[in-house]
C-alpha positions in Angstrom: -25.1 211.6 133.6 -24.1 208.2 133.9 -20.6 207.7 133.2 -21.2 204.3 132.7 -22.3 205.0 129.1 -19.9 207.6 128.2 -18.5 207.1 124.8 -15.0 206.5 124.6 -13.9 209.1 123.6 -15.7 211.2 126.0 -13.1 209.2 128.6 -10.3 209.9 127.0 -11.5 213.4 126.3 -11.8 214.0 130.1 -9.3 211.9 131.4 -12.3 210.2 132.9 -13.1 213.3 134.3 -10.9 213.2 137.4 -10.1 216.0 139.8 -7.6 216.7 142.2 -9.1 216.5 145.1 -7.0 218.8 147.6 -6.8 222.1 144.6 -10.1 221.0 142.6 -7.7 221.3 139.5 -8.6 219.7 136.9 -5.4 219.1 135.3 -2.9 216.3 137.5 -0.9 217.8 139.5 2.6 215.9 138.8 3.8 213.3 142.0 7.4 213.7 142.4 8.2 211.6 145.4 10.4 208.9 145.2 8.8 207.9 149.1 6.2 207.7 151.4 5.3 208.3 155.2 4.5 205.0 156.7 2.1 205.2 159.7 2.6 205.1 163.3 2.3 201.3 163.5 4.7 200.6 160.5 1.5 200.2 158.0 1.2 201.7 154.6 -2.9 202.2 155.0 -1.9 204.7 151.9 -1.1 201.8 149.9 2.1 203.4 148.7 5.7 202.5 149.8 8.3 203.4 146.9 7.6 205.2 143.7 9.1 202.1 141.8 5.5 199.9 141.8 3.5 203.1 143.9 3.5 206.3 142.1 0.4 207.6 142.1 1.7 209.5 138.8 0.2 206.2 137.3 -3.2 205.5 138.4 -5.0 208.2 136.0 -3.9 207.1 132.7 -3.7 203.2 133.4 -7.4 204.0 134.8 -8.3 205.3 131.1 -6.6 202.4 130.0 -8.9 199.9 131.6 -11.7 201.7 130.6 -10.7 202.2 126.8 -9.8 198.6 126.4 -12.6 196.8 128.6 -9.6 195.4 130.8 -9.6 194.3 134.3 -6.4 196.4 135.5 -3.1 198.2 133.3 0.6 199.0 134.2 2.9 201.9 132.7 6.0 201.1 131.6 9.3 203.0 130.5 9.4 201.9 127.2 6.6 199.7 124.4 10.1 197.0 124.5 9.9 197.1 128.9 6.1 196.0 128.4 6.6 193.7 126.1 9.6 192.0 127.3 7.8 191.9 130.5 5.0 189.5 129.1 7.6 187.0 128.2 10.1 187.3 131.4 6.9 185.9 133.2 7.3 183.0 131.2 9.6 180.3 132.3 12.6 178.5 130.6 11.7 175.9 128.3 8.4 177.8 128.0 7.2 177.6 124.2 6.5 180.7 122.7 4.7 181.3 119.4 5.1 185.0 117.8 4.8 186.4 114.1 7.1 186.4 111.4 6.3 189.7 110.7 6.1 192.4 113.7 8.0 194.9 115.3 11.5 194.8 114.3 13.1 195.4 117.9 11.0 193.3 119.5 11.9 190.3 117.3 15.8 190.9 118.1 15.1 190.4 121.6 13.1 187.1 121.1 15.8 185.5 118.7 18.6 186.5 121.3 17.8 187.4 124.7 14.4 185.2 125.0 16.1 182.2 123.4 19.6 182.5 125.6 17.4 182.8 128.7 15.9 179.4 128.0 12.1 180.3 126.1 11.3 178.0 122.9 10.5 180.8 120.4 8.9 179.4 117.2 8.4 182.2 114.5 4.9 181.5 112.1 2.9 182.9 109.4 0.2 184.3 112.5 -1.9 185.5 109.5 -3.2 181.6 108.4 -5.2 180.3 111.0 -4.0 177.0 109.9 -0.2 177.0 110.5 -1.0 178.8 113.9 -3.0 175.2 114.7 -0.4 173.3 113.2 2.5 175.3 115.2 0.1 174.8 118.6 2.1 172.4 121.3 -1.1 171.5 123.8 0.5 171.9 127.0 3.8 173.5 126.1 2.9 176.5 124.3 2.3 178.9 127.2 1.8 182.2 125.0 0.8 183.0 121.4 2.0 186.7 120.3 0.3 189.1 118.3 0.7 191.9 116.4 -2.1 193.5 114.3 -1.9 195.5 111.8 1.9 194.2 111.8 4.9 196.5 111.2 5.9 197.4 108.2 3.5 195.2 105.6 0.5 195.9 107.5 -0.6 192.2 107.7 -3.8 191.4 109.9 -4.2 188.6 112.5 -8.1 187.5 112.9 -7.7 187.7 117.4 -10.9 186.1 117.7 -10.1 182.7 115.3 -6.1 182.5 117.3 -7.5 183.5 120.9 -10.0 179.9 119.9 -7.1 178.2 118.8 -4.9 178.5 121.3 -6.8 178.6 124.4 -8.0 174.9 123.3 -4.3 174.4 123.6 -4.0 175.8 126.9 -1.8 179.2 125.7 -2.7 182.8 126.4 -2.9 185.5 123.9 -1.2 188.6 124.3 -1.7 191.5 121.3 0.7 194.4 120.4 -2.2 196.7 119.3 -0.2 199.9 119.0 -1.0 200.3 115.3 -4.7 200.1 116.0 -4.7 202.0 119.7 -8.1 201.3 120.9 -9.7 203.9 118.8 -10.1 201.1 116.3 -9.8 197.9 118.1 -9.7 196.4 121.6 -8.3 192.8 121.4 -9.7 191.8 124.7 -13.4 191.9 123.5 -11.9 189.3 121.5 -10.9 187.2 123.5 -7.1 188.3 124.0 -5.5 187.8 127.5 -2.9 191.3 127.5 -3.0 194.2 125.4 0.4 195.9 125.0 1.0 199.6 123.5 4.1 201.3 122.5 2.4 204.4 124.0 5.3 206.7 122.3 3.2 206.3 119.2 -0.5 206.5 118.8 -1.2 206.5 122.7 0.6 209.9 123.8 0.8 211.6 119.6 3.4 213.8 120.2 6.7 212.3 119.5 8.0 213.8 123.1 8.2 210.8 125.5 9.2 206.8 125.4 6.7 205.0 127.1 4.8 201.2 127.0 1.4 199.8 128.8 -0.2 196.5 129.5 -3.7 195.8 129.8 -4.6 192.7 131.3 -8.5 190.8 130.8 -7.9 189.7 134.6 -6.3 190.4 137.6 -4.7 186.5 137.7 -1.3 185.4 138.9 0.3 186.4 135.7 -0.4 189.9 135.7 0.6 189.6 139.5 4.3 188.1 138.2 4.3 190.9 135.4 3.9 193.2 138.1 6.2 192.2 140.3 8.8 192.4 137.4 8.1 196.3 136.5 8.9 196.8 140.0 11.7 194.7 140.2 13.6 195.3 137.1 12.6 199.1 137.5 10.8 199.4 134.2 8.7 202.5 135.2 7.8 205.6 133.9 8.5 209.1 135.5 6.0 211.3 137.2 6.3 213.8 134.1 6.1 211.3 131.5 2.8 209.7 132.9 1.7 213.4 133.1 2.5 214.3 129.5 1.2 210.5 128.4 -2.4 211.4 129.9 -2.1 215.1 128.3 -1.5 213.1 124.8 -4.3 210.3 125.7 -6.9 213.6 125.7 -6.4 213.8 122.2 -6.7 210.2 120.9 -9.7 209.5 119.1 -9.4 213.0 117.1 -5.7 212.2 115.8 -6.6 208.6 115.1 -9.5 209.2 113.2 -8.0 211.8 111.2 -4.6 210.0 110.7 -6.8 207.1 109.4 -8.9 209.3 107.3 -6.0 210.4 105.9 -4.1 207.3 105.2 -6.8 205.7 103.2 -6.9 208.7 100.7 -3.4 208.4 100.7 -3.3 204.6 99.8 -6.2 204.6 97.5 -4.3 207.5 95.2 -1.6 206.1 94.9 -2.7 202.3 94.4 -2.5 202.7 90.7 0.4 205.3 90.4 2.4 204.6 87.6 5.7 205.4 90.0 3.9 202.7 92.7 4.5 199.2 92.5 2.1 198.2 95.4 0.3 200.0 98.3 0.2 198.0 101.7 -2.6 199.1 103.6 -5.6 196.8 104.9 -8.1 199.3 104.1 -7.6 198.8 100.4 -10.5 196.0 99.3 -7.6 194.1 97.5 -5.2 194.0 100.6 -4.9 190.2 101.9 -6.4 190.7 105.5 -9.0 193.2 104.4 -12.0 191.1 105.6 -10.7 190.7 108.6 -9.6 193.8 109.4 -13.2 195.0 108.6 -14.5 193.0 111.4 -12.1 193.6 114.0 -11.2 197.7 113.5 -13.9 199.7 113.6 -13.9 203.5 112.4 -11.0 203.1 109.8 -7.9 201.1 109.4 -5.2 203.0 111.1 -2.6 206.0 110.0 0.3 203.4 108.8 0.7 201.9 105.5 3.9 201.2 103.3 4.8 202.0 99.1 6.8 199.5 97.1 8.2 202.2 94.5 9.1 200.8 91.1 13.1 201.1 90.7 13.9 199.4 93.4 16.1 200.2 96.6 17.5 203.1 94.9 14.2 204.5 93.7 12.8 204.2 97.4 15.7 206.0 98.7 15.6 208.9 96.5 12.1 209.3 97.2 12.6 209.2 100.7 15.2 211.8 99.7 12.9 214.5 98.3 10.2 214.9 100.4 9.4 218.1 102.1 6.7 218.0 104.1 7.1 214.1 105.4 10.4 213.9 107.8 12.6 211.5 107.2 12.4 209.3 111.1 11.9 206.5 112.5 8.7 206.0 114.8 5.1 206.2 114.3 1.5 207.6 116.0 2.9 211.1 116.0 0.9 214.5 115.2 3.8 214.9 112.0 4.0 212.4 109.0 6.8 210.1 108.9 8.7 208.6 106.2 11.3 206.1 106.5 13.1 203.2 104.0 12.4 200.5 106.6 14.9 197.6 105.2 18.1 200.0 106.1 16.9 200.7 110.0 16.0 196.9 110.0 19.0 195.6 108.2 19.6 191.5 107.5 16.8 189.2 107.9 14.2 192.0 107.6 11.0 190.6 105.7 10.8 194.4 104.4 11.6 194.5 100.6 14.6 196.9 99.8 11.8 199.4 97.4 9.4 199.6 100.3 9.0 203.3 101.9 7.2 203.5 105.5 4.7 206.3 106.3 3.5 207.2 109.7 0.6 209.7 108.2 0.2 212.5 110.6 -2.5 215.2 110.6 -0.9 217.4 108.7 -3.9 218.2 105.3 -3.9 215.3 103.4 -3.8 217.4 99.8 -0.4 218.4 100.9 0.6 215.5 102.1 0.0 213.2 98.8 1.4 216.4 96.7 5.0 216.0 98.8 4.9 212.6 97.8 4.0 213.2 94.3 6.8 215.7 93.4 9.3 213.3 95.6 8.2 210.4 93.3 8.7 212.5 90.3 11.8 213.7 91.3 12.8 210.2 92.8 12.5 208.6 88.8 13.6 212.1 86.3 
């Protein structure tokens, strides 16, 4: 067969099918060495020299990578924050930087105090109106525009095709944090975006056992050559044994994603009018803001995250949060379990989170039993 015109999830599946060679396993054996033998000459014909930018502990899963996002080449990280932060150290001082009011909390620290002290122009903007995105535009200065769709924890959506036009006019590239949507359900660069970048401790590996971050670049270019050279430098790598049990997660990607979604939407859509609910966030719900974009851009559902406003307020949120059985009360996301969390306290001053909005990370747990936990919680929550 032609593997060519495999579906995706076939690749994943398969791991794109790969074998080791040597033992015809075909599960990865798991490289170990920090090293390796240079020839007689003093060449590396191997292409390896040091683990640190050579482990061939990589090359499977940033191969699926490539493959699941249309890309042109991918890097493992230690950490979603290590790839990230990566994208933006290629930058240079007085670079100016555009990224979301709303996004991932952690990563938003680090732009507002390490970015800023290191010399990058950060400007923070309503990425969901296409508008203030043109507005914010500097044509020539602005050297990258920052995405991050469906965006932590109100779920907003970011149209990639309408700010990839936008600011390549202006001369910026467009990187997307797409961990929400994996690429079960959307693959920025067939719209146009420049770098993909998962948290793959979430949806990507699905198993809430190992930190880890990618990139996946449209081309080969001089940036992705500096964001290279800075995983290698700065040591941002994974280990041998998390890039195994990353790939071992990726096998099962399209099945938990599509059920987590699945899930999600019957989740949102029953409680959308609960009497204990003052809104649902989720942009599979008609009435959500970005719905009409999100139906163009994510295909096969909306993804497994969505957020509750309960009515009472901060206290009500808590003590729901505070009764639940079945949910676990943690922070992180993409995981085979259901999370819940009250997102303002882990996010503390300045969050845009309101103080009565509850987080859930749906797992695959049934999705009957999951809405019932919540149910009995909200009851409890406002006796």
């Amino acid at each position: 067969m032609d593997e060519t015109r495999l579906h995706p999830d076939s690749i994943a599946a398969q791991a794109l099918g790969w074998i080791d060679e040597q033992t015809r396993a075909i599960t990865p054996p798991i490289h170990v060495s920090s090293t390796y033998l240079r020839d007689p000459d003093n060449q590396y014909r191997s292409g390896r020299g040091y683990a640190r930018a050579d482990n061939p502990a990589f090359d499977q899963a940033e191969a699926v990578m490539v493959r699941l996002e249309h890309g042109a080449a991918a890097a493992l990280f230690s950490s979603g924050m290590a790839a990230a932060t990566a994208v933006f150290q290629a930058l240079a001082p007085g670079d100016h930087v555009l990224a979301p009011k709303v996004m991932y909390w952690s990563l938003r620290n680090w732009l507002m105090t390490f970015a800023t002290g290191w010399g990058l122009d950060v400007e923070f903007i309503d990425m969901t109106d296409s508008r203030a995105l043109e507005s914010a535009l500097r044509p020539g200065r602005t050297r990258l525009v920052w995405i991050e769709t469906p965006a932590n924890p109100l779920w907003t959506v970011t149209d990639i095709a309408a700010s990839v036009q936008l600011a390549h006019r202006a001369g910026a590239r467009v990187a997307v944090d797409s961990t929400v949507a994996s690429p079960v359900l959307t693959r920025p660069i067939e719209h146009g975006a420049d770098l993909v970048m998962h948290a793959a401790t979430k949806y990507l590996n699905g198993h809430s056992d190992l930190v880890a971050g990618v990139l996946v670049t449209r081309a080969d270019d001089e940036v992705w050559k500096r964001i290279k050279a800075i995983r290698a430098q700065l040591g941002g790598i994974l280990g041998s044994f998390e890039s195994w049990l990353l790939l071992r997660g990726m096998r099962t990607l399209y099945l938990r994603v599509r059920a987590a979604s699945a899930s999600a939407q019957r989740i949102a859509e029953h409680f959308a009018q609960h009497p204990q609910v003052e809104a649902v966030l989720y942009p599979g719900l008609p009435e959500a803001p970005g719905h009409a974009v999100a139906r163009r851009q994510m295909q096969g559902g909306f993804g497994g995250m969505l957020s509750i406003r309960t009515k009472g307020g901060e206290a009500a949120a808590i003590a729901t949060a505070a009764h639940v059985g079945l949910w676990k009360r943690a922070t992180s996301l993409g995981g085979c379990e259901s999370l819940i969390e009250h997102r303002a306290s882990v996010e503390g001053a300045g969050t845009p989170a309101p103080a009565d909005l509850l987080r859930l990370s749906v797992g695959i747990e049934n999705v009957d039993d999951l809405i019932e936990d919540l149910e009995q919680a909200l009851r409890r929550a406002h006796a």
